[in-house]
MARBARO-319889 format. One record per residue (C-alpha): residue in three letters; x, z, y. Coordinates in steps of 0.05 Angstrom, whole numbers, plus 5000, padded with zeros to 4 digits. Example, Ala and Ser with C-alpha at 12.3 -4.5 7.8 and 13.67 -1.06 7.14 Angstrom:
MARBARO-319889
ALA524651564910
SER527351434979
END
This chain:
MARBARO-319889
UNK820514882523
UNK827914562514
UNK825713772481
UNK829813192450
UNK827912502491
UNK829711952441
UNK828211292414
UNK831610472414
UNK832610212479
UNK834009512457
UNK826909552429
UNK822109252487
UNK819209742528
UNK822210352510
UNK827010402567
UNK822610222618
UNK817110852586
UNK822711242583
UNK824311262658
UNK817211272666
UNK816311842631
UNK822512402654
UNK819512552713
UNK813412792687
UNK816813112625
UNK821113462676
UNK815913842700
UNK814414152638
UNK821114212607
UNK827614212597
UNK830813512570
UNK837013832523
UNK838213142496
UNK837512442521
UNK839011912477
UNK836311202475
UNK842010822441
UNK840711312371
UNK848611472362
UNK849912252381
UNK850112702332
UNK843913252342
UNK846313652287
UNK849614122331
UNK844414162388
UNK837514492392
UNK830814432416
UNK823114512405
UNK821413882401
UNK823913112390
UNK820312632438
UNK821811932395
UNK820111362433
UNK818610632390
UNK815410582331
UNK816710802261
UNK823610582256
UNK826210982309
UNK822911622274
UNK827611502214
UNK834111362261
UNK832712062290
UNK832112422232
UNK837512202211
UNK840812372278
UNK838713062271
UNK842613132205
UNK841213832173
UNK838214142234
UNK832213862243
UNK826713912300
UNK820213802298
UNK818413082313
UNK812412772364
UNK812512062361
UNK810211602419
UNK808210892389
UNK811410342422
UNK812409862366
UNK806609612321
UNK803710092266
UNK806810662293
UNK804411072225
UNK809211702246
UNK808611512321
UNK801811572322
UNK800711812404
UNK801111262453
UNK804111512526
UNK798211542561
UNK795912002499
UNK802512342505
UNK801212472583
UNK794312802569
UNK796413232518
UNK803713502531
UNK801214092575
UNK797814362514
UNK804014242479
UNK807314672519
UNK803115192513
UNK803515182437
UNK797614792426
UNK799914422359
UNK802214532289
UNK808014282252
UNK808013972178
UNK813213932132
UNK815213352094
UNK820313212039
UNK827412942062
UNK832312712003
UNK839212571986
UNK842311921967
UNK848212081936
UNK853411371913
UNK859611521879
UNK864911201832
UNK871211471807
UNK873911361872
UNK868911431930
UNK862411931941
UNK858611771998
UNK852012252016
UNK846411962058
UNK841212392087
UNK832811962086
UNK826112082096
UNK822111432066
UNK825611122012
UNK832210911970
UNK831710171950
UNK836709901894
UNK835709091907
UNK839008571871
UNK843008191923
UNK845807431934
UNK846407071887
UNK838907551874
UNK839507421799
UNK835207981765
UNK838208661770
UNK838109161708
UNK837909851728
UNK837710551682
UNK834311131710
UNK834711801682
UNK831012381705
UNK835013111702
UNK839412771647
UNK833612581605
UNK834411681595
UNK827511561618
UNK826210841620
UNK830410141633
UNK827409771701
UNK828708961696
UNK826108641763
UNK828508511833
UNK829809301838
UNK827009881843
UNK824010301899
UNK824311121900
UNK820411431962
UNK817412021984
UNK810912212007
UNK811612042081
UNK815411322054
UNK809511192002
UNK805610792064
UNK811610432072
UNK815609912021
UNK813110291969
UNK805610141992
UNK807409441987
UNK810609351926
UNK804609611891
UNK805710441886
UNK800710901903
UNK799011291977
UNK801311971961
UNK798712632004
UNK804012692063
UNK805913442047
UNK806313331970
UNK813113671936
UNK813912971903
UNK817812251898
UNK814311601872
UNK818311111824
UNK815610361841
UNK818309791805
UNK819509141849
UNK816508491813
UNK818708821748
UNK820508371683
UNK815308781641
UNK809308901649
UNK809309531627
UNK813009801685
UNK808610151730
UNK809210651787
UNK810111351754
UNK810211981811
UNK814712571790
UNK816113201816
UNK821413321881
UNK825813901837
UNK828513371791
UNK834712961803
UNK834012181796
UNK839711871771
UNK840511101774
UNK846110641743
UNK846309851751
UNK848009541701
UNK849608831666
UNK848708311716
UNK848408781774
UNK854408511814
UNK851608391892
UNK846308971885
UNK845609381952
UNK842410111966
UNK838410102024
UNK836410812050
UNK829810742096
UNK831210022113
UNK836710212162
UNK842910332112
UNK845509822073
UNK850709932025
UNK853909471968
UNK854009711892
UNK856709491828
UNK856009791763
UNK861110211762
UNK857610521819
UNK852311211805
UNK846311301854
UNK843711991850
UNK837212171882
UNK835912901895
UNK831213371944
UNK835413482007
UNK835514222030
UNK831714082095
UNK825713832115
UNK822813382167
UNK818113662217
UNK811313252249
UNK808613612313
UNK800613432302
UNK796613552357
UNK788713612360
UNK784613102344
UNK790212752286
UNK789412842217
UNK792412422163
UNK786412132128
UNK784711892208
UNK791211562208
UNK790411252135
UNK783510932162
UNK786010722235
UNK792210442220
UNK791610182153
UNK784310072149
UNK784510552089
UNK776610612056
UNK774310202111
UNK769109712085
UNK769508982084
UNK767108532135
UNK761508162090
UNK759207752155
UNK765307492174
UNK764406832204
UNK768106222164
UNK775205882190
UNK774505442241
UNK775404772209
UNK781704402253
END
């Protein structure tokens, strides 16, 4: 088995796990890529697997790494909710010989496009969580238009607007109100961000559509973020174009991991509430 060893080495820990960890990886397999400073360009080189060392952040640097070739992702959780990175390495130690012998499956999970162009620039950005359209400084209240396959749909008024995926819906999305969507769903959710009406409310849509986004009025300052690792400045003359990109991103499960265990153990999803919690401490 030929595997990707990855992650952010300024991140605390992850070096240190790293070297840990290659000798006992080297037993089992052969390291085609080693890269814990997330800047080569994977595009061009192949493997079985992606070894991503961090947290959840590091997940989205590497498949972004991996461009339009991707590889199946298992994600070792050094960081703090390690959602994606759900194996920790001693986990990781018990189980990678039954990796290696095929022991897991691989799901599928919508990737998208971020297309921003004027008359004069296009610039295509390759994500796996979400595109945010935030007002910026002086973070006046940002108008944006969205239309959906060149149907108008709807004017958003707010502090900007949030369009995710599946795999992202945990993440800002979650937070901003929107809904937990099933990881392997064909579909993007639309979640408005402190929105001026109160009519606006997250709407989920089908992934075959094209999402087309134009700010507008007082806009000037607005950024794009693409999974909270991208940042890029847009005006109104700007056109944000939100499409289904023609890969997909790969999560190596193994045994024992399934998504509604996940939803319950990481973000105590359905668990109920503690009714016998003991009061604050008075100071």
């Amino acid at each position: 088995m030929r595997i990707f060893v990855l992650g952010n080495a300024h991140r605390p820990g992850v070096q240190e796990e790293a070297d840990r960890l290659l000798p006992f990886l080297g037993k089992y397999a052969e390291i085609s890529a080693y890269d814990l400073q997330q800047q080569n360009d994977l595009s061009a080189v192949s493997a079985d697997i992606a070894l991503v060392l961090g947290g959840d952040g590091a997940i989205l640097r590497a498949a972004r790494q991996m461009g339009y070739s991707q590889t199946p992702v298992l994600g070792i959780n050094l960081g703090k909710l390690g959602f994606l990175a759900d194996l920790s390495p001693d986990e990781l130690r018990e189980c990678f010989p039954r990796v290696v012998e095929g022991k897991f499956r691989i799901t599928h999970h919508l990737m998208f496009e971020c297309v921003i162009e004027n008359a004069q620039t296009k610039r295509t950005l390759l994500g796996l969580n979400e595109v945010l359209i935030h007002s910026g400084p002086s973070f006046h209240m940002v108008d944006l238009d969205l239309s959906v396959d060149g149907e108008c749909a709807t004017r958003f008024s707010g502090d900007g607007l949030i369009l995710s995926t599946p795999i992202g819906s945990t993440a800002h999305s979650l937070s901003a109100g929107g809904p937990i969507l099933g990881q392997e769903l064909p579909a993007f959710v639309i979640t408005p961000i402190c929105p001026h009406a109160l009519t606006n409310r997250p709407v989920v849509d089908s992934s075959d559509k094209t999402y087309t986004i134009l700010p507008i009025g007082t806009a000037a300052g607005a950024v794009v973020i693409v999974d909270g690792q991208e940042t890029i400045p847009v005006t109104s003359s700007d056109r944000i174009v939100i499409r289904r990109a023609p890969v997909s991103f790969g999560l190596v499960k193994v045994p024992g991991r399934t998504y509604y265990q996940t939803l319950r153990d990481k973000l105590r999803w359905g668990t109920q509430p503690n009714y016998r919690a003991e009061p604050c401490s008075k100071s």
